[in-house]
N, C-alpha and C positions, 0 to 999 in steps of 0.2 A: 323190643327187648334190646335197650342198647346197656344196659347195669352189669352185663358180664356175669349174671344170675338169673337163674330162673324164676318164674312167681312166685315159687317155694319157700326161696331166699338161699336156696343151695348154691354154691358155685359148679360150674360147669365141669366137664369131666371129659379127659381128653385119655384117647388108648392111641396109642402108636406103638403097630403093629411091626416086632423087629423079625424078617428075613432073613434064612441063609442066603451068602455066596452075594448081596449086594453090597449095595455104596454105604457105609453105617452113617454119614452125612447123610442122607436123604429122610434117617431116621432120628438121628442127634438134635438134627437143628431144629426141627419139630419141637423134642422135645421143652429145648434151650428155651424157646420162642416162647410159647406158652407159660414154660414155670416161671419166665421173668415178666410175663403181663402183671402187673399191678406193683409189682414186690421192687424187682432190681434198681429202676428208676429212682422211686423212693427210697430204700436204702442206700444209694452212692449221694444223697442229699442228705442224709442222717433221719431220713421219718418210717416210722413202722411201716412196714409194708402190709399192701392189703392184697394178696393175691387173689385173681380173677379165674385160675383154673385149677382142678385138680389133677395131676398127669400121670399115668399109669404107662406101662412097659407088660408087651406080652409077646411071646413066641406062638409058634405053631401046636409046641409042647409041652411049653412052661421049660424048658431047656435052653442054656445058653444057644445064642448063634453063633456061626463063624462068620468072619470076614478073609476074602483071599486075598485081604491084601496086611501084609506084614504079622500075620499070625494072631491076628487079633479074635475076640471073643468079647460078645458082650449077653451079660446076664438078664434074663426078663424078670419082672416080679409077679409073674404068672403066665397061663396058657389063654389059649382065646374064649375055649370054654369055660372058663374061670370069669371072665368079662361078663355081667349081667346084660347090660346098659351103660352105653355112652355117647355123652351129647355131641362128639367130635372123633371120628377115626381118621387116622391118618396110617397110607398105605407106601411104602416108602421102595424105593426100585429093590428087584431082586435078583440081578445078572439079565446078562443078553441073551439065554439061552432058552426062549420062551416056550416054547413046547414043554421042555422040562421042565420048567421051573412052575407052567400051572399045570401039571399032575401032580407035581411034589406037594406044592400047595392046595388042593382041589379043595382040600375041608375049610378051606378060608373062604371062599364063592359061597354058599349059604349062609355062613355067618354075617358077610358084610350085609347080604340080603336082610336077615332078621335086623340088624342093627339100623340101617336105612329105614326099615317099617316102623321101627319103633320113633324115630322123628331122627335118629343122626345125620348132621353132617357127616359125608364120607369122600375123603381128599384122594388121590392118587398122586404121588409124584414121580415126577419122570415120568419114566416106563410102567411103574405102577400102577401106572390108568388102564394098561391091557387084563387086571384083576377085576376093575371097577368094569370092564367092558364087559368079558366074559363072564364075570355076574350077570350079564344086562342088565347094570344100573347107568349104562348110559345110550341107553337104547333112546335115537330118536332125540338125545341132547346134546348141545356143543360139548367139546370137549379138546384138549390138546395132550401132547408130549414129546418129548425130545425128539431136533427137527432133524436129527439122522436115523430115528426110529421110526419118524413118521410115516415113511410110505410102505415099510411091512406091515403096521399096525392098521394103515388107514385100509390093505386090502385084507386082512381078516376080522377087523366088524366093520363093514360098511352100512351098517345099520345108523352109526355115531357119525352125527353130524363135527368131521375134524377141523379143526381150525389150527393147527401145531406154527401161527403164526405167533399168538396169542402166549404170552407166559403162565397166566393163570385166569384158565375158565368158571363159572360156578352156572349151571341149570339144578335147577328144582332141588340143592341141598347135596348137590355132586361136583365136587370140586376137583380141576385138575391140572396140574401143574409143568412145566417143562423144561429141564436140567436140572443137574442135581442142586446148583443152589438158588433153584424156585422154589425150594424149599423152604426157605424163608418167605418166598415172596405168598405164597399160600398161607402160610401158617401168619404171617402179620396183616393177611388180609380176613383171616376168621377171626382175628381179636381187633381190626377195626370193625370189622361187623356186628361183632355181640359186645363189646366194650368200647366201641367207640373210638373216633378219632385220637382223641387227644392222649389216650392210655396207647393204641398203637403207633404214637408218636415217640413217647417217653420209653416204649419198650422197644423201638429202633436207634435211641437215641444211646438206651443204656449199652445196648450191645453194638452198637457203631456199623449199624444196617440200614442200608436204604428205604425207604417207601415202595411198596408194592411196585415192580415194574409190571408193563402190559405186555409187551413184543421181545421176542425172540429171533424173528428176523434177520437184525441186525448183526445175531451170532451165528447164523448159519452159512457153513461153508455147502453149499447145497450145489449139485450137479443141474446147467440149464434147463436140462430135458432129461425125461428118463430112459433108459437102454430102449432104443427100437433097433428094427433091419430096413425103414425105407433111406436106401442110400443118396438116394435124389438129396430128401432132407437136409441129412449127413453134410451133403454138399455145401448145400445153401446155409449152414451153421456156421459150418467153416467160415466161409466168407462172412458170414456178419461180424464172427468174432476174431476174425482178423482185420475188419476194415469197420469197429463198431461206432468211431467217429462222423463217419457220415450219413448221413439218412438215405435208406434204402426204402424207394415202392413197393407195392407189392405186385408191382408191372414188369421193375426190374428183377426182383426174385424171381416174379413165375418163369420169366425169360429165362432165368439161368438154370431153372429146373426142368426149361422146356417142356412146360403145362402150361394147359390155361389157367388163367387168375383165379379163377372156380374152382379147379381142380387144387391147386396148388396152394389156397387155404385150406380149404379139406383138409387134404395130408398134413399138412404143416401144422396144424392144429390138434389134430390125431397125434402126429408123431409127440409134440414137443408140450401139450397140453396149454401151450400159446398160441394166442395171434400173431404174426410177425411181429405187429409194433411193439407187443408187450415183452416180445424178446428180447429184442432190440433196447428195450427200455431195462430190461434184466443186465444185460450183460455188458450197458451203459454203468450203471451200479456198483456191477461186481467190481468192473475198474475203479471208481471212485473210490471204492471202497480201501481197496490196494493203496492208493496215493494215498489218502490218509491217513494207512496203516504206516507209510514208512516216510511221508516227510511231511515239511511246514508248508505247503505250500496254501496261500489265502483260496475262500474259498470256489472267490470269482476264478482263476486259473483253475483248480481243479474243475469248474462247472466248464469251462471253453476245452479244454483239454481231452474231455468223454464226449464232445460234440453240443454241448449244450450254451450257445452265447447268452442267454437268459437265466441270469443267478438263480432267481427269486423261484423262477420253474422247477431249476433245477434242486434245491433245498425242497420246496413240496415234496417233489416226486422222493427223494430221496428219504424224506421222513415217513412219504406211506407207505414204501416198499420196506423200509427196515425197521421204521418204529420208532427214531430219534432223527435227528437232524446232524448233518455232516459236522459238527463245531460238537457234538453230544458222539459222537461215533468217534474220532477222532481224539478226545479225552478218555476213550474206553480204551481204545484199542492200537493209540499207535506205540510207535516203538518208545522205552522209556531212554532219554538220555541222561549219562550219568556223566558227572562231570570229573574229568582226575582232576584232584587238589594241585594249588601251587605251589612248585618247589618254593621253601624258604632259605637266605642266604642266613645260613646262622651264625656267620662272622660279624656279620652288623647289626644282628642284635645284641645292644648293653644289656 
């Protein structure tokens, strides 16, 4: 099924589901995405457009929603009960305040259910995957979301197999997404899948978006390790991430936490959900990452700089852990310089 229609010869049929109190981005660009498959492209070239989806708007109640940010309000063209059938939901974040926000929502948890049975695709973005969870529709399936939500989320369904490395998951017709503008990256990823590459080219093309990214990594400002109390640990973090240029045994560690080597992965694996090296190789990273972020430096001196005399190592490593390459991270993320204009002497121009 790559014609962006069903056997039928229908076009497909997309609900995006609008929430109070969330990001309306996680909901808009859904929309955006989809109504411009087939059509936008083609009309900025001057030829009729053939669109590939149908796009609907629905609330909880068939009621405006709010947005808390700048007073905004946007109108659904119906309630969810009002939705028969759709070959595409998309569930879009709806605040940080999750407990609440799925009571308020409960009556959406059997809807997305019935829609999933009936053959939908059903997206989650963001945070939105904690709706898709608590339905158990990702019970037992990869899944990701925003990688500062990630570890609440990953300890109340640990059912779902998390991956919050990952921008955009898809198992068995469960798609999920991570920040808010993976948004797009989801949504241009269901229209290369049901219409093809070349339509999800022209409709990133038209709206000046990228190609599906994979890794999120890259943008997480993430804590080494998670809160523990073994202080021993505590100890031996310090020094790695004061002194993370030089290579540490795990002879010399145990020593300094005065355990034995046995003992002293144990804990340290426990505490930090790493192996020493793998920490070590973390918080290698996180530096690089830093010099990137604020200057030019090539990227052999950043690679000797974090401890690493082997460029070529060092670039792998750095593209597994983040999911792009230091020369691809560094065009994201460093600082932009602007240039002041030069004075001109305007006596001596005739």
């Amino acid at each position: 099924m790559d014609s962006g229609e069903r056997h039928d010869g229908r076009k497909l049929d997309v609900c995006v589901v609008l929430l109070d109190d969330g990001y309306a981005s996680t909901a808009l660009m859904p929309i955006e995405v989809f109504h411009s498959a087939g059509g936008l492209w083609r009309e900025l070239k001057g030829e009729s457009p053939e669109p590939r989806f149908r796009v609907t708007t629905a609330s909880m109640t068939g009621k405006p929603i709010r947005s808390p940010y700048g007073g905004m309000s946007i109108s659904p063209e119906k309630s969810i009960d009002e939705v028969d059938r759709a070959d595409i939901v998309i569930v879009p974040t709806s605040g940080l305040l999750l407990d609440e926000k799925l009571i308020e929502n409960s009556a959406l948890l059997p809807w997305l259910r019935r829609q999933y049975a009936a053959g939908a695709y059903v997206a989650g973005v963001c945070m939105g995957a904690a709706y898709l969870a608590e339905a158990g529709l990702l019970d037992g399936k990869r899944a990701t979301t925003h990688w500062a939500a990630a570890a609440d989320i990953m300890r109340r369904w640990p059912k779902v197999v998390w991956q919050p490395n990952l921008f955009v998951t898809e198992d068995a017709r469960v798609l999920c997404s991570g920040g808010l503008t993976a948004a797009a990256d989801v949504s241009l990823y269901l229209v290369e899948k049901l219409c093809g590459h070349e339509i999800a080219v022209q409709t990133a093309k038209a709206l000046l978006l990228t190609m599906p990214r994979t890794h999120q990594s890259g943008y997480a400002v993430l804590p080494l390790s998670p809160p523990h109390a073994d202080d021993k640990i505590r100890t031996v973090e310090a020094f790695i991430q004061e002194r993370f240029r030089e290579g540490h045994s795990n002879e010399a560690l145990s020593g300094l936490a005065c355990m034995s080597e046995r003992t002293f992965l144990r804990r340290f694996k426990a505490a930090t959900g790493r192996v020493p090296a793998a920490y070590q190789q973390a918080v290698r990273v996180e530096a690089a990452k830093a010099m990137l972020e604020r200057d030019s430096s090539p990227i052999q001196l950043v690679s000797e700089a974090v401890g690493y005399q082997d460029a070529s190592f060092f670039r792998s490593l750095f593209k597994r852990e983040t999911g792009m390459t230091p020369a691809e991270y560094r065009s994201r993320f460093a600082a932009i310089s602007v240039r002041e204009p030069q004075s001109v002497d305007l006596t001596s121009v005739n």
